[in-house]
ZAROBA-146531 format. One record per residue (C-alpha): x, y, z; residue in three letters; residue number from 1. Coordinates in steps of 0.2 Angstrom, whole numbers, m for minus. Layout:
<atoms>
ATOM    c1    c2    c3 kenu setor
ATOM     X     Y     Z  ALA   NUM
...
</atoms>
This chain:
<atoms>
ATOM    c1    c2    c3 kenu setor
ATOM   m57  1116   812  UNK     1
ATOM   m60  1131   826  UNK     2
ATOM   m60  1124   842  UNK     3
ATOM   m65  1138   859  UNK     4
ATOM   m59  1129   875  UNK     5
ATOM   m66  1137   892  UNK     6
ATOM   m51  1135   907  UNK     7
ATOM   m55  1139   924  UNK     8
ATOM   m46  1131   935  UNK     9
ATOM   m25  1129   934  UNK    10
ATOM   m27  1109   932  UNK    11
ATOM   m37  1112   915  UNK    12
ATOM   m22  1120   909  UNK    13
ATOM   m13  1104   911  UNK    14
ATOM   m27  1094   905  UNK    15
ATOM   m25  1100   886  UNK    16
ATOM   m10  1108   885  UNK    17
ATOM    m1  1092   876  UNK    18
ATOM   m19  1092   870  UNK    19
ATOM   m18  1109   860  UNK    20
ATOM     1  1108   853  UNK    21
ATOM    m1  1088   846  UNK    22
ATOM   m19  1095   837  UNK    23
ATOM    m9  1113   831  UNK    24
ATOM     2  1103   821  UNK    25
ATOM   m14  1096   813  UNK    26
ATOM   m20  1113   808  UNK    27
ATOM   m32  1115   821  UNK    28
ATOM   m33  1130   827  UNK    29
ATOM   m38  1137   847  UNK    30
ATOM   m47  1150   854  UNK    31
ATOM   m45  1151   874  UNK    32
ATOM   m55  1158   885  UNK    33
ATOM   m48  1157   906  UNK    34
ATOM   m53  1164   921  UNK    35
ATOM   m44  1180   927  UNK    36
ATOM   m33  1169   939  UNK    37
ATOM   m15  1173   943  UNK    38
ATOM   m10  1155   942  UNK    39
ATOM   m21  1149   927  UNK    40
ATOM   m14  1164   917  UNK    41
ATOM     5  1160   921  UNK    42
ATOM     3  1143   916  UNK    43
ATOM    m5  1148   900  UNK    44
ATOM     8  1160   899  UNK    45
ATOM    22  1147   905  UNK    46
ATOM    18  1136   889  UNK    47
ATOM    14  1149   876  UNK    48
ATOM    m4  1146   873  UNK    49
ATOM   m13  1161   868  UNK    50
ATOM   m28  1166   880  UNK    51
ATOM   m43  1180   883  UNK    52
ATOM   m50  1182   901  UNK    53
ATOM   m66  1180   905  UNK    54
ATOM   m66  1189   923  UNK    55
ATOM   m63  1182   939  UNK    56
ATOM   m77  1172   943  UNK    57
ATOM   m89  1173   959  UNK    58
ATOM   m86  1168   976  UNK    59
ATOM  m100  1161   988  UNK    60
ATOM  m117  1156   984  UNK    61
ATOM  m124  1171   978  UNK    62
ATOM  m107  1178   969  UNK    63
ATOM  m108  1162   958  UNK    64
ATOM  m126  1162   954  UNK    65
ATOM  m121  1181   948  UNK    66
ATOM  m108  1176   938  UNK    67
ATOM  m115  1164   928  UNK    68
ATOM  m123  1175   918  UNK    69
ATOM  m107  1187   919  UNK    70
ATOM   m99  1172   911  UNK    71
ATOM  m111  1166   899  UNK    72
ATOM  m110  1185   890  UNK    73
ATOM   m90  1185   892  UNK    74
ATOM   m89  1168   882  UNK    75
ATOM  m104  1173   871  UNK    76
ATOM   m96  1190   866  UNK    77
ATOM   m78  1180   862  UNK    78
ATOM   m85  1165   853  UNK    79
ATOM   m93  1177   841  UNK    80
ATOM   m77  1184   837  UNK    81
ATOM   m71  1168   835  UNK    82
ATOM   m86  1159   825  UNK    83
ATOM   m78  1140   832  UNK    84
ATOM   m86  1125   826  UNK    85
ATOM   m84  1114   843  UNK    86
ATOM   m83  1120   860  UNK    87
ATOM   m72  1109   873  UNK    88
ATOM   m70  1110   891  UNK    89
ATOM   m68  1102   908  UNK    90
ATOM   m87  1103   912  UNK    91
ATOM   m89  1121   907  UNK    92
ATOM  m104  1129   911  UNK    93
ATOM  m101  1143   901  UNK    94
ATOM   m97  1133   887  UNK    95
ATOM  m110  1123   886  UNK    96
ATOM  m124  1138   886  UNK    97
ATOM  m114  1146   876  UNK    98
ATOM  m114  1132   864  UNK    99
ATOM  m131  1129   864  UNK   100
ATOM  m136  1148   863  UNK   101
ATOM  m125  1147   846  UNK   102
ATOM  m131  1129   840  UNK   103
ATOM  m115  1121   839  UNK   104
ATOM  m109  1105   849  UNK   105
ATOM   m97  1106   866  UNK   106
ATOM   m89  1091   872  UNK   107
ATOM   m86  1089   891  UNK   108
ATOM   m70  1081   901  UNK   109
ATOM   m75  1077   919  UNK   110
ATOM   m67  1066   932  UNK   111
ATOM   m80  1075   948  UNK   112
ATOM   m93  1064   951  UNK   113
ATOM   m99  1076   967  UNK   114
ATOM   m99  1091   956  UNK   115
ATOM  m118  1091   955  UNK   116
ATOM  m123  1108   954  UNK   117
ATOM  m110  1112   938  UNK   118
ATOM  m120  1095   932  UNK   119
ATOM  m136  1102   933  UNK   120
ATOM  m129  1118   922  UNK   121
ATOM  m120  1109   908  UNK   122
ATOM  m124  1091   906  UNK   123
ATOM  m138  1096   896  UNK   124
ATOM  m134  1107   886  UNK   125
ATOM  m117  1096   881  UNK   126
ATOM  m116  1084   867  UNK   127
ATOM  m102  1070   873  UNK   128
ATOM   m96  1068   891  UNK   129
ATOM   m80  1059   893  UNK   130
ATOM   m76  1053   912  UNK   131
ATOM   m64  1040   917  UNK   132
ATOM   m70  1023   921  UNK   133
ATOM   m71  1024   938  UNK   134
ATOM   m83  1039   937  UNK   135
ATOM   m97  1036   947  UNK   136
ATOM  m114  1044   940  UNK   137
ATOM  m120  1037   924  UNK   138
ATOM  m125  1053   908  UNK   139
ATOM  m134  1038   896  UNK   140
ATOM  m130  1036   878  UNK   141
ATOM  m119  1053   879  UNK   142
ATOM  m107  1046   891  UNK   143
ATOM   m91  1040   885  UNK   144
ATOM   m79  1032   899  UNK   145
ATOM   m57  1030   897  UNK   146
ATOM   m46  1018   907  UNK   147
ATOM   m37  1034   914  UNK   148
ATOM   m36  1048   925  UNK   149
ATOM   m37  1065   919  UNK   150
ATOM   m19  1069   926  UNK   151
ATOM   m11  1057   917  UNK   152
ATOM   m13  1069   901  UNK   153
ATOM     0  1079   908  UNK   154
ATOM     9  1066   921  UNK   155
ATOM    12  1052   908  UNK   156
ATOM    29  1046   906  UNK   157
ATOM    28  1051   888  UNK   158
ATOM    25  1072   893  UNK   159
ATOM    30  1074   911  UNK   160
ATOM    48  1081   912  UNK   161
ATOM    55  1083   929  UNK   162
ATOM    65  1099   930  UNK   163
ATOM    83  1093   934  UNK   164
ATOM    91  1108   944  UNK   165
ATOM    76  1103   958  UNK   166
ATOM    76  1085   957  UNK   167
ATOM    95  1090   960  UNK   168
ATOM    93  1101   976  UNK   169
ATOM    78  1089   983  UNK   170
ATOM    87  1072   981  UNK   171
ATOM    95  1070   999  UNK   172
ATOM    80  1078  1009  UNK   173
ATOM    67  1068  1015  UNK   174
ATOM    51  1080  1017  UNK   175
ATOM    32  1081  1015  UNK   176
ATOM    22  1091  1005  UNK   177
ATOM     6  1098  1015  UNK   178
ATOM    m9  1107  1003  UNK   179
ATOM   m23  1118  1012  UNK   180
ATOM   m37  1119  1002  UNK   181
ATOM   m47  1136  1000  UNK   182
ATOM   m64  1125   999  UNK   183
ATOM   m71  1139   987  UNK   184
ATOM   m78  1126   971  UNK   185
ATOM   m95  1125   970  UNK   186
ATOM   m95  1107   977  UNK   187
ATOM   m86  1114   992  UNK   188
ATOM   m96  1125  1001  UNK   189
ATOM  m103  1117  1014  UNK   190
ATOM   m88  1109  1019  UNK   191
ATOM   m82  1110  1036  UNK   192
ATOM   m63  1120  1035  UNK   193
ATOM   m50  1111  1043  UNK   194
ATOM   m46  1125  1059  UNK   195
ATOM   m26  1131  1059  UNK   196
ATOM   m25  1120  1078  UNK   197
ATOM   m27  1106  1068  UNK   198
ATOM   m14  1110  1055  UNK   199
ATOM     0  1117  1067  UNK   200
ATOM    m4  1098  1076  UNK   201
ATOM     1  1089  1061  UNK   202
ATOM    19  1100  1058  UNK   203
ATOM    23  1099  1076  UNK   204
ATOM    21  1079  1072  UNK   205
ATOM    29  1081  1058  UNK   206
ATOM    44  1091  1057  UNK   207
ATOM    51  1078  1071  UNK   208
ATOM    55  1065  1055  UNK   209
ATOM    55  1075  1042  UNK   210
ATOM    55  1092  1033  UNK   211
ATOM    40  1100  1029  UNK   212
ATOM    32  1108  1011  UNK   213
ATOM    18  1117  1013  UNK   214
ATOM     6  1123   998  UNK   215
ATOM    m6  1135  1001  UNK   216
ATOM   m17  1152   996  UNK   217
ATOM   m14  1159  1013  UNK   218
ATOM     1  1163  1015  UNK   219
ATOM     5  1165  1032  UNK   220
ATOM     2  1144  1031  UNK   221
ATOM    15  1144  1017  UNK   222
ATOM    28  1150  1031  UNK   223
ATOM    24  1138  1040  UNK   224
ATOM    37  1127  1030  UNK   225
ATOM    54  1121  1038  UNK   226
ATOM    59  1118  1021  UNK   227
ATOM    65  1132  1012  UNK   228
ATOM    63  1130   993  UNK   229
ATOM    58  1140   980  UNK   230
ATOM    50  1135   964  UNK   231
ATOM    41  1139   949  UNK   232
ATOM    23  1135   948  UNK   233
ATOM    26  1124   933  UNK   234
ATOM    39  1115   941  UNK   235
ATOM    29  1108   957  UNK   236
ATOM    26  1091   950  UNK   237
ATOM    44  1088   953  UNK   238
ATOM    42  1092   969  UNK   239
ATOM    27  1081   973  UNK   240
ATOM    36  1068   964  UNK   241
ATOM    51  1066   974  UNK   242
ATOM    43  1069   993  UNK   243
ATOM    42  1055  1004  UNK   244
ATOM    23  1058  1007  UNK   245
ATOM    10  1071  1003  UNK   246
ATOM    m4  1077  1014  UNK   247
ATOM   m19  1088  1011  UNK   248
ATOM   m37  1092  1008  UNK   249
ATOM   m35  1094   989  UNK   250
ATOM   m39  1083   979  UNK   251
ATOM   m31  1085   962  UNK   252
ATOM   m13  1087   971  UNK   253
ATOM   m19  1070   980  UNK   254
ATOM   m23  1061   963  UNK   255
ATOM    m7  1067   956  UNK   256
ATOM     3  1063   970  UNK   257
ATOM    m1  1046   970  UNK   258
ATOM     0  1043   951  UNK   259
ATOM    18  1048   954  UNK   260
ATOM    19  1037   966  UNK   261
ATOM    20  1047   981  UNK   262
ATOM    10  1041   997  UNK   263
ATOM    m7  1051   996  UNK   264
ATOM   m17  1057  1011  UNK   265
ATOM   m31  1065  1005  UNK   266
ATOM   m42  1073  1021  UNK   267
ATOM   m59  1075  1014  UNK   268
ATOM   m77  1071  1019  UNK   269
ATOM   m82  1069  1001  UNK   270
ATOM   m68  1059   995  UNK   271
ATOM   m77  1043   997  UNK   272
ATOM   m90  1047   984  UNK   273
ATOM   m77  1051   968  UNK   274
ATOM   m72  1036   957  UNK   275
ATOM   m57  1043   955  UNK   276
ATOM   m52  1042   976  UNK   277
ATOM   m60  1025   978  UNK   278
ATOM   m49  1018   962  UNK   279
ATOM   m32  1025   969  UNK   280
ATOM   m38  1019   987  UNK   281
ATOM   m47  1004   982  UNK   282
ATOM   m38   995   968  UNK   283
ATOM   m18  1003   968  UNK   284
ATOM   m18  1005   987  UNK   285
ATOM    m9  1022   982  UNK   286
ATOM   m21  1036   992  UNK   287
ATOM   m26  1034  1011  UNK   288
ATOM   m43  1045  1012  UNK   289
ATOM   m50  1053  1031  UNK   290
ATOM   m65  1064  1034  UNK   291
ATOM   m54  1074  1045  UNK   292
ATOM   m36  1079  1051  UNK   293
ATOM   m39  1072  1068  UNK   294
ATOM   m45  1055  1059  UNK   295
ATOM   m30  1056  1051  UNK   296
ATOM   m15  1059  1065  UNK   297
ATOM   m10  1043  1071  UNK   298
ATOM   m11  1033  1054  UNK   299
ATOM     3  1046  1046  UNK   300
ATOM    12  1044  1061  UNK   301
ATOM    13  1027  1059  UNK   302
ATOM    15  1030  1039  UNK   303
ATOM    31  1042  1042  UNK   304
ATOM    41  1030  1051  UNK   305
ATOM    41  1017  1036  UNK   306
ATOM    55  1019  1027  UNK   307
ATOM    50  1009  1015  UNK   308
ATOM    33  1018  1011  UNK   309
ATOM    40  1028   995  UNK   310
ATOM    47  1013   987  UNK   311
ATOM    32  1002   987  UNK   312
ATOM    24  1017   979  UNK   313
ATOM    33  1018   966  UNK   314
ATOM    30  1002   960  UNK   315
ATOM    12  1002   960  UNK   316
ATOM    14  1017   952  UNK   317
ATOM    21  1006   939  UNK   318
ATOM     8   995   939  UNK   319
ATOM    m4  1010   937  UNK   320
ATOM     4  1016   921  UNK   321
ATOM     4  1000   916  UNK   322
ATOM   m15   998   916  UNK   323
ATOM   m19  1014   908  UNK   324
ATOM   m20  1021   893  UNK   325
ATOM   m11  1038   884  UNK   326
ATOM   m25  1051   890  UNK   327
ATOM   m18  1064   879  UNK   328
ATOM   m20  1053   861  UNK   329
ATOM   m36  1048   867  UNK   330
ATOM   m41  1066   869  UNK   331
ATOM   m38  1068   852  UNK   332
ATOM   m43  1052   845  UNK   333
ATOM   m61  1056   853  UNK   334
ATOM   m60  1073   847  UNK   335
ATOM   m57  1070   829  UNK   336
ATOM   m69  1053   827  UNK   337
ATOM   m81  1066   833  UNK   338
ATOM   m78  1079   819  UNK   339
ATOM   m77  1067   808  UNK   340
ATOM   m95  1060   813  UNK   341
ATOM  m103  1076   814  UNK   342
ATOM   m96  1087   802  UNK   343
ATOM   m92  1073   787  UNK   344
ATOM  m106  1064   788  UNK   345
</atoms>
């Protein structure tokens, strides 16, 4: 069975690297297609997984309306060397046409509820979409749902490796980690961008209690750090894991922060209209979400000064994993009763 998986972001990489290995040993075989992304192609590179880029992608409103037909004929013109009998994806776009354009099926992961213009592009031309639970729109009889979050198919106990020789130099700091976003998704666009005031406000604040990470795509923001450490891509979950508290605008570092248990502030205006958010917020009381840093200021100073605040993380963290299912076997459980419906039927 030929499977053509379309990656365009450096979280889909996680999401079906376990994925891919577990269903090589079953004599499946891949075809890879990723966005011309530093990041997303050291990853790939990082776990040995084969891939073919696609180009970069379009920036803006415009650049992306453009691209998508750049994309579509990029994928088209690698599927045919690859003849696959499924396409898979994190809701592709380019999969999905591409799919339709050569009659076979395509099967969407999705955990963005708000994500309503890539919707409008692939929902219809895709056969099964598979969201977690919490997911707030409804895709009728083609909607599957799983007690999960997408980033335990990579942050589940039973794959997630810490990398010792970190975890060894991190374990007698207490920091923070800080992520800016670059607000460039589709879904982003008219979001207003947190101004630098605001973030210098919140490490002046900071860096008074505790030592400061900061993750961005600028890089002057990056130096803004007062802890010096230096890390591989593939090892920042260790990183994340073991701060005292995370702070930021994105929100996949903010979902994965607080399934490792690691106090979440997630500072979005759209936060309260993903499933994924209102569960962590809601139900496990792991994420704290604010439309805006300024919001946000006086409830992480009251949150820094807990020093118990890790701790009663961790164990609802616990009681998270405890809830949940393996993300990664189900992956595969719902990818082969699939197959095995359509194709030996």
């Amino acid at each position: 069975m030929k499977i053509f998986i379309d990656i365009g972001h450096p979280a889909h990489v996680h999401y079906f690297r376990n994925f891919i290995k577990l269903m090589e040993k079953k004599n499946y075989e891949f075809f890879i297609s990723a966005r011309d992304r530093n990041i997303i192609q050291y990853l790939l590179n990082h776990y040995q997984i084969k891939f073919f880029n696609r180009g970069k992608g379009g920036r803006g409103i415009i650049g992306k309306i453009f691209y998508l037909f750049k994309g579509d004929y990029e994928v088209l013109k690698l599927a045919k060397l690859f003849q696959p009998d499924l396409f898979l994806s994190f809701g592709s776009m380019y999969a999905a046409q591409v799919s339709k354009i050569l009659n076979k099926p395509h099967i969407a992961f999705d955990d963005t509820d708000i994500a309503i213009f890539e919707h409008f592009l692939y929902v219809p031309f895709t056969d099964l979409i598979i969201t977690p639970m919490n997911f707030l729109r409804n895709f009728g009889r083609k909607h599957i749902r799983f007690n999960g979050f997408m980033e335990m198919a990579y942050l589940h106990k039973k794959y997630f490796t810490e990398d010792k020789e970190l975890k060894e130099k991190l374990s007698n700091q207490k920091y923070a980690v800080l992520r800016f976003s670059s607000w460039d998704a589709n879904h982003d666009l008219l979001i207003k961008k947190t101004k630098k005031e605001e973030k210098i406000k919140l490490i002046e604040l900071l860096k008074n209690e505790i030592d400061i990470i900061v993750v961005s795509e600028n890089q002057s923001e990056n130096e803004l750090s007062t802890l010096k450490i230096n890390y591989k891509p593939e090892s920042f979950h260790t990183i994340l894991a073991n701060a005292f508290i995370y702070i930021g605008e994105n929100g996949t570092t903010a979902t994965e922060a607080a399934i490792l248990g690691t106090p979440s502030v997630l500072i979005s205006p759209l936060a309260k209209k993903v499933g994924n958010h209102l569960e962590l917020s809601n139900k496990y009381k792991l994420q704290y979400i604010y439309d805006n840093l300024n919001e946000a200021i006086y409830f992480i100073k009251k949150l820094i000064k807990n020093n118990e605040l890790k701790y009663s993380h961790q164990l609802r963290s616990e009681q998270l994993f405890m809830d949940k299912i393996d993300v990664t076997e189900f992956m595969m459980n719902i990818v082969e009763e699939f197959i095995k419906t359509k194709f030996h039927n």
